[in-house]
C-alpha positions as CSV (number, residue, x, y, z in Angstrom):
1,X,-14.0,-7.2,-16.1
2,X,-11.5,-9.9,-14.1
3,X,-10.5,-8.9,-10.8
4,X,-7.8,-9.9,-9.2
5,X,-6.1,-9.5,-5.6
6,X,-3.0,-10.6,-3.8
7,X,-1.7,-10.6,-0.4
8,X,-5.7,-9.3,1.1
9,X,-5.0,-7.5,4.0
10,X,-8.0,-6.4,6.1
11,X,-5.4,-3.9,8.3
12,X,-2.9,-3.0,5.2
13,X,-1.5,0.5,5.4
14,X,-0.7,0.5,1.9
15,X,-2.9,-0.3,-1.2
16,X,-1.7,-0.7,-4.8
17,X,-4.6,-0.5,-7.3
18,X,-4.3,-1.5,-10.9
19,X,-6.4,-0.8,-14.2
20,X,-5.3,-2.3,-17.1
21,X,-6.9,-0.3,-19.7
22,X,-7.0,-0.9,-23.4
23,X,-4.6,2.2,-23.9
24,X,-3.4,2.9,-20.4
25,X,-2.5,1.6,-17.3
26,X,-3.8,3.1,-14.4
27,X,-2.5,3.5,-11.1
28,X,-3.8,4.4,-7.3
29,X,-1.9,4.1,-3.9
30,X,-4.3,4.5,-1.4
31,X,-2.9,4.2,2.1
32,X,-5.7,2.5,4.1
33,X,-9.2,4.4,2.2
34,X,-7.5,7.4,1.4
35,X,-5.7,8.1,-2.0
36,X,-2.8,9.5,-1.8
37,X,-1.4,9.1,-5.4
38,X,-2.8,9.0,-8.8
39,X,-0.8,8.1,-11.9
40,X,-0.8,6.9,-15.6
41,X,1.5,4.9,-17.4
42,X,1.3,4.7,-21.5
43,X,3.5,1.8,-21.9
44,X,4.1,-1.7,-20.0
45,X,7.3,-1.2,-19.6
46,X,7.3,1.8,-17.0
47,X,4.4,0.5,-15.5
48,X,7.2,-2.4,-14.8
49,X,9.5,-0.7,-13.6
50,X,7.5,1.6,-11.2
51,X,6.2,-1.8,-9.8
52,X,9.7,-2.8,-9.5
53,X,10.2,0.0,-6.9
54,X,6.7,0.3,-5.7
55,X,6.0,-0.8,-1.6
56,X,2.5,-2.0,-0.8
57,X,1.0,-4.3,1.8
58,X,-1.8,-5.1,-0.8
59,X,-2.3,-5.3,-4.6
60,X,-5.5,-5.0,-7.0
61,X,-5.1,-5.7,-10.1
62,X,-7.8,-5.1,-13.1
63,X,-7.9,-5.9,-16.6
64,X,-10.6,-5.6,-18.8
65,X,-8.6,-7.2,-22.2
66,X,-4.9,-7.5,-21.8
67,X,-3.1,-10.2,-19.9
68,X,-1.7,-9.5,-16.6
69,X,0.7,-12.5,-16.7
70,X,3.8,-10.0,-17.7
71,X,3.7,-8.1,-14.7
72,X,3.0,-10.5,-12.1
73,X,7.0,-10.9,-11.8
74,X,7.0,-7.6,-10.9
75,X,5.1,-7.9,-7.9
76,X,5.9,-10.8,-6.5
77,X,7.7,-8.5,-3.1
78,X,4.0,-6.7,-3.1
79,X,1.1,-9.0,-0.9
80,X,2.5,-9.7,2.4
81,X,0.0,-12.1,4.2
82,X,-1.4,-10.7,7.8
């Protein structure tokens, strides 16, 4: 599994976790350690455009097979530095 992370923030209010599956993406918001919401997306191209609209202080990003390149413009506003 490769692991990536963006914009660590030890005091981030707002965590975006990502699991690239081989079928599914999945997605958790966790706001400090607690989550708060869950959700799946079946196709890249939602998962895009939730991330287009999506405000996080922090961003984990997993992918066990596919490439993550494609959605790194995406979340390019995600990762503030503290």
């Amino acid at each position: 599994m490769r692991i990536f992370t963006f914009g660590i923030a030890l005091h981030a209010m707002k965590n975006l976790v990502i699991d690239i599956g081989n079928t599914n993406s999945k997605v958790g918001i966790f706001n400090q350690h607690e989550l708060k919401e869950e959700r799946v997306f079946v196709d890249e191209d939602s998962l895009k455009s939730f991330l287009q609209t999506c405000e996080a202080d922090c961003l984990l990003l997993a992918s066990v097979s596919k490439s993550y390149d494609a959605l790194l413009p995406y979340t390019r506003h995600i990762g503030k530095t503290y």
